[in-house]
VOROMAR-420114 format. One record per residue: residue number from 1; x, y, z of N, C-alpha, C in turn. Coordinates in steps of 0.1 Angstrom, whole numbers, plus 2048, in hexadecimal, padded with zeros to 3 digits. Atoms other than C-alpha are relative to their C-alpha. Layout:
<sites>
+-----+-----+-----+-----+-----+-----+-----+-----+-----+-----+
! pos !  nu !  nv !  nw ! cau ! cav ! caw !  cu !  cv !  cw !
+-----+-----+-----+-----+-----+-----+-----+-----+-----+-----+
! NUM !   X !   Y !   Z !   X !   Y !   Z !   X !   Y !   Z !
...
+-----+-----+-----+-----+-----+-----+-----+-----+-----+-----+
</sites>
This chain:
<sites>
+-----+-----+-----+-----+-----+-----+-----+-----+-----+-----+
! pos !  nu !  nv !  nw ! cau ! cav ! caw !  cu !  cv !  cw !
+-----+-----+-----+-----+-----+-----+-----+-----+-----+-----+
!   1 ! 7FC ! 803 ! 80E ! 8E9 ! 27B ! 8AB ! 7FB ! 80B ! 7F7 !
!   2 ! 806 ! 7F7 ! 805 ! 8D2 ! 294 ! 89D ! 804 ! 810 ! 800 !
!   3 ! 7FF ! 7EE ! 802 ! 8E1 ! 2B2 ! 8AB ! 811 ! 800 ! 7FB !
!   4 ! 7F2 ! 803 ! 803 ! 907 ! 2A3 ! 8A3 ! 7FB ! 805 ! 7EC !
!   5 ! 7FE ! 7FE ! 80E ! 8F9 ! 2A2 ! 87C ! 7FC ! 810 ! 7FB !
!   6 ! 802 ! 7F4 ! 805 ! 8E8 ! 2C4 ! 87E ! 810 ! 809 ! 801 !
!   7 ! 7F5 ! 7FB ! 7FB ! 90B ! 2D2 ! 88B ! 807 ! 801 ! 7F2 !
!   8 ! 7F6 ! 805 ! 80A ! 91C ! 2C4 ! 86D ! 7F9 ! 80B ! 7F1 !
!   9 ! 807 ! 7FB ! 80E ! 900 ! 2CF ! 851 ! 803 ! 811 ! 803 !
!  10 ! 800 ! 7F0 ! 7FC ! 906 ! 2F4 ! 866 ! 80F ! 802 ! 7FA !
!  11 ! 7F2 ! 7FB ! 804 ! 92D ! 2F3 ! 863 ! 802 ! 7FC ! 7EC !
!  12 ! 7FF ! 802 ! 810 ! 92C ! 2E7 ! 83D ! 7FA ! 80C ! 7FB !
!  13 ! 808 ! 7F4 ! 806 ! 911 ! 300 ! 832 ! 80C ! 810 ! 802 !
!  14 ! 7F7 ! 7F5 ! 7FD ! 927 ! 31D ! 844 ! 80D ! 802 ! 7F7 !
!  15 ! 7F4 ! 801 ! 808 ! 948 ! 310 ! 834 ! 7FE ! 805 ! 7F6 !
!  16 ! 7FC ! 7FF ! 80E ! 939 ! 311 ! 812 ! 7F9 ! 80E ! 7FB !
!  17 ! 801 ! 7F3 ! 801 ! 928 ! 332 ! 818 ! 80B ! 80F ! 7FF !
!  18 ! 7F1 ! 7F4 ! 803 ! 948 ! 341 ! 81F ! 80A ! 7FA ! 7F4 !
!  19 ! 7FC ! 800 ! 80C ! 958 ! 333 ! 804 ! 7FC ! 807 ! 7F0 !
!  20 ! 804 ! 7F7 ! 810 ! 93F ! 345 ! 7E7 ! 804 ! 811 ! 807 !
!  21 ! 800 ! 7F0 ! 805 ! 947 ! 365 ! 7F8 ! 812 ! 7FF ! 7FC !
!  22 ! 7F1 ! 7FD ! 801 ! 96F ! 35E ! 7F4 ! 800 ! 806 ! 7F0 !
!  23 ! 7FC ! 801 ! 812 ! 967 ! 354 ! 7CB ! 7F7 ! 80D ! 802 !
!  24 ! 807 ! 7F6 ! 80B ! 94E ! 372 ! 7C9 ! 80C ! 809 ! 802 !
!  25 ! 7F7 ! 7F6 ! 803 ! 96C ! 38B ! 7CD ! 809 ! 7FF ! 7F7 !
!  26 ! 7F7 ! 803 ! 80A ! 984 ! 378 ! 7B6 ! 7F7 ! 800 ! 7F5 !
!  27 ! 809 ! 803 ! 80B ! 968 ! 372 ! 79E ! 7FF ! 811 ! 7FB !
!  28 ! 7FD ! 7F6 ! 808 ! 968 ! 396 ! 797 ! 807 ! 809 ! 7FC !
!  29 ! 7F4 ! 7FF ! 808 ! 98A ! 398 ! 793 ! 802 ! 7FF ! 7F3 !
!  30 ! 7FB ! 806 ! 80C ! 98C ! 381 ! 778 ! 7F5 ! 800 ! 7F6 !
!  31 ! 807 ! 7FC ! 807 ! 96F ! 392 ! 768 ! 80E ! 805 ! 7F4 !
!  32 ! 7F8 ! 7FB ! 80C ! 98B ! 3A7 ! 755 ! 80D ! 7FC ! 802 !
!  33 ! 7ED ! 801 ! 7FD ! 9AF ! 399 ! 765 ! 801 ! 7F1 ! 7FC !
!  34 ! 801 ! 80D ! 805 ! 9B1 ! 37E ! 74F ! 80F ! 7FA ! 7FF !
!  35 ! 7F2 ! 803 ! 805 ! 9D3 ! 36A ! 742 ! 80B ! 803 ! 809 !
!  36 ! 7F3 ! 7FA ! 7FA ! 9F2 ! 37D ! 74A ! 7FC ! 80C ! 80A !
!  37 ! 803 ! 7F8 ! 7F9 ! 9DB ! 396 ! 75C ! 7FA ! 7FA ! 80C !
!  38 ! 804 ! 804 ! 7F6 ! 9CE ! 37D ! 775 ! 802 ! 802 ! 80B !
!  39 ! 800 ! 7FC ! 7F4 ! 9C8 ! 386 ! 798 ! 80D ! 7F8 ! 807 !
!  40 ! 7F9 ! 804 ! 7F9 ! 9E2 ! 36A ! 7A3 ! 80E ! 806 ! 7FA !
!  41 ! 7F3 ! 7FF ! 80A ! 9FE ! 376 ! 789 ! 7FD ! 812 ! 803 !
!  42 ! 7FD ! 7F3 ! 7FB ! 9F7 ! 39B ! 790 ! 805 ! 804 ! 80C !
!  43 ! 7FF ! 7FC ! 7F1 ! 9FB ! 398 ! 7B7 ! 80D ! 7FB ! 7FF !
!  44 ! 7F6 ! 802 ! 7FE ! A19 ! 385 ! 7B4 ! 80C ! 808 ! 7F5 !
!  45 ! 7F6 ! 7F6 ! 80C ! A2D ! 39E ! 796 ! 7FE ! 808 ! 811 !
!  46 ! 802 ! 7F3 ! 7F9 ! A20 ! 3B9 ! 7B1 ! 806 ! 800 ! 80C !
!  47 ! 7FF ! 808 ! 7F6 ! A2C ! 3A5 ! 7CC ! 7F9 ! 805 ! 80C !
!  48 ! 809 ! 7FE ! 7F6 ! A0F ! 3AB ! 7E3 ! 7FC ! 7F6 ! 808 !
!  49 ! 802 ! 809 ! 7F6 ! A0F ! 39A ! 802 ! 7F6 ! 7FE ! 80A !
!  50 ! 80C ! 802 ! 7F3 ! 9F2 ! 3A1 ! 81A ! 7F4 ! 809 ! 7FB !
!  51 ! 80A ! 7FB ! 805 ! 9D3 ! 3AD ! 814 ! 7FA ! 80F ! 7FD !
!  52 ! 7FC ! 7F6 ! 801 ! 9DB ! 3CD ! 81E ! 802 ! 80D ! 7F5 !
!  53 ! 7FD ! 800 ! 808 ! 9F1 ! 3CF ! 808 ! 7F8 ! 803 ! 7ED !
!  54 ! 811 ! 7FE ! 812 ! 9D4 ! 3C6 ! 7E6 ! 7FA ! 80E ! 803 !
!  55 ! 80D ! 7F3 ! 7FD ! 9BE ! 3E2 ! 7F8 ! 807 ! 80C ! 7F9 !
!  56 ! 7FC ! 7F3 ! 805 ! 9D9 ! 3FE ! 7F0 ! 802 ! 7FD ! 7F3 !
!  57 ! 800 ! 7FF ! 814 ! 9E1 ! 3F1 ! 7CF ! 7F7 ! 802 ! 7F9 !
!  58 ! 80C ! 7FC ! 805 ! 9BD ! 3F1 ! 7C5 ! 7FB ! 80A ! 7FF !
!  59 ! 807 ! 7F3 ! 7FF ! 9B4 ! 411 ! 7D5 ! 809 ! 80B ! 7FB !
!  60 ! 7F7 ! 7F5 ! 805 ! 9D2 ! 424 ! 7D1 ! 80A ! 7FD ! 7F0 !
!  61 ! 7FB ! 7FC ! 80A ! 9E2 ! 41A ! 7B5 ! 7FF ! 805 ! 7ED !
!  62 ! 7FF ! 7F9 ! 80A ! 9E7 ! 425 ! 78D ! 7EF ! 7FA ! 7F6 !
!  63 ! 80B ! 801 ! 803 ! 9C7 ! 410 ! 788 ! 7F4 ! 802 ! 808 !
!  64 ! 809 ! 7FD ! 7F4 ! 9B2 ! 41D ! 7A3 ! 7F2 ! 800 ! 7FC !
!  65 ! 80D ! 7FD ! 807 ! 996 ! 426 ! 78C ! 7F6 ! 7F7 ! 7FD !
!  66 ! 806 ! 80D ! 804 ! 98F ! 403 ! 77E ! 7FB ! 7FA ! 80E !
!  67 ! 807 ! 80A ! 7F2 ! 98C ! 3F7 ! 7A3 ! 7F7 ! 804 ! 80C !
!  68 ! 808 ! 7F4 ! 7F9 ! 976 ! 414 ! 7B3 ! 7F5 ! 7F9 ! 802 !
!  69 ! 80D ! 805 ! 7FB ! 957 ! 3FF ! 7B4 ! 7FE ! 7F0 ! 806 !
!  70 ! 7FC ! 80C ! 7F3 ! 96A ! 3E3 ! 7C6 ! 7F8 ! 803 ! 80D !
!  71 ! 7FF ! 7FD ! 7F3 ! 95F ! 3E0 ! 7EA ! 80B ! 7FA ! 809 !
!  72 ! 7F8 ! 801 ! 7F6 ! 974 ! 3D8 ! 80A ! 7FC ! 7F1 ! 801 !
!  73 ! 804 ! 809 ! 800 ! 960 ! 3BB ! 80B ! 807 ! 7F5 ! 7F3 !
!  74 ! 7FB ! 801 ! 80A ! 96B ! 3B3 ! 7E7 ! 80C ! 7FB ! 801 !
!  75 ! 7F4 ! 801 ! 7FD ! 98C ! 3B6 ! 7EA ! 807 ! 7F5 ! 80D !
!  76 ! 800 ! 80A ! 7F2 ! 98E ! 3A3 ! 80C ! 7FE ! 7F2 ! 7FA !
!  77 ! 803 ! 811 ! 801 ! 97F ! 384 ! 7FF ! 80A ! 7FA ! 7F4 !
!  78 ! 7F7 ! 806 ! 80E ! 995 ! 387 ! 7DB ! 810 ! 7FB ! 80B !
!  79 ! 7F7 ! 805 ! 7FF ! 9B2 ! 387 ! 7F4 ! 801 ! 7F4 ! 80A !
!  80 ! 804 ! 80D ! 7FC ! 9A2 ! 36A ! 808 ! 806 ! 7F2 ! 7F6 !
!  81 ! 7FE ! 80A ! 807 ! 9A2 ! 355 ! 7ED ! 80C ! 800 ! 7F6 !
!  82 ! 7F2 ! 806 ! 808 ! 9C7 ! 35F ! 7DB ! 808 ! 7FE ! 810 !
!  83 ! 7FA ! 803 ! 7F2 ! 9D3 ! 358 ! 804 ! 80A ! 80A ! 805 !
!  84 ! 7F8 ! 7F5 ! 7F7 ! 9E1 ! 375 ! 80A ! 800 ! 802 ! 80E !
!  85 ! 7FF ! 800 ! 7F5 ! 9E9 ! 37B ! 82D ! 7F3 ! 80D ! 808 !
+-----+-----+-----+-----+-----+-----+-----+-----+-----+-----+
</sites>
């Protein structure tokens, strides 16, 4: 019984560990991508489908500058949490 409940407190704890890193990438999104500029309302105008996808827009495109001190890590988890593919 004891090692059934530790199991459980292990798989919970992990879940919700990986969940603060999904929000910490979106969270510094919507540091400045607020309203009509929101991360969910930008990806879909842009129509970005995979995560891929976010990485070249971020890196390569006309705002590259603003997003230069993104990481991979960053970006990964923002498009974790808008479900991108």
């Amino acid at each position: 019984m004891k090692k059934c409940l530790a199991l459980l407190v292990t798989v919970i704890v992990s879940l919700s560990i990986a969940s603060f890193g999904f929000a910490a990438g979106l969270d510094k999104c919507e540091k400045c991508h607020k309203g009509d500029k929101a991360p969910d309302k930008m990806i879909a105008k842009a129509k970005i489908g995979t995560a891929a996808d976010l990485m070249k827009a971020l890196k390569e495109g006309p705002k590259k500058g603003m997003h230069k001190s993104l990481t991979e890590d960053d970006i990964n988890g923002a498009a974790g949490a808008l479900e991108l593919k």
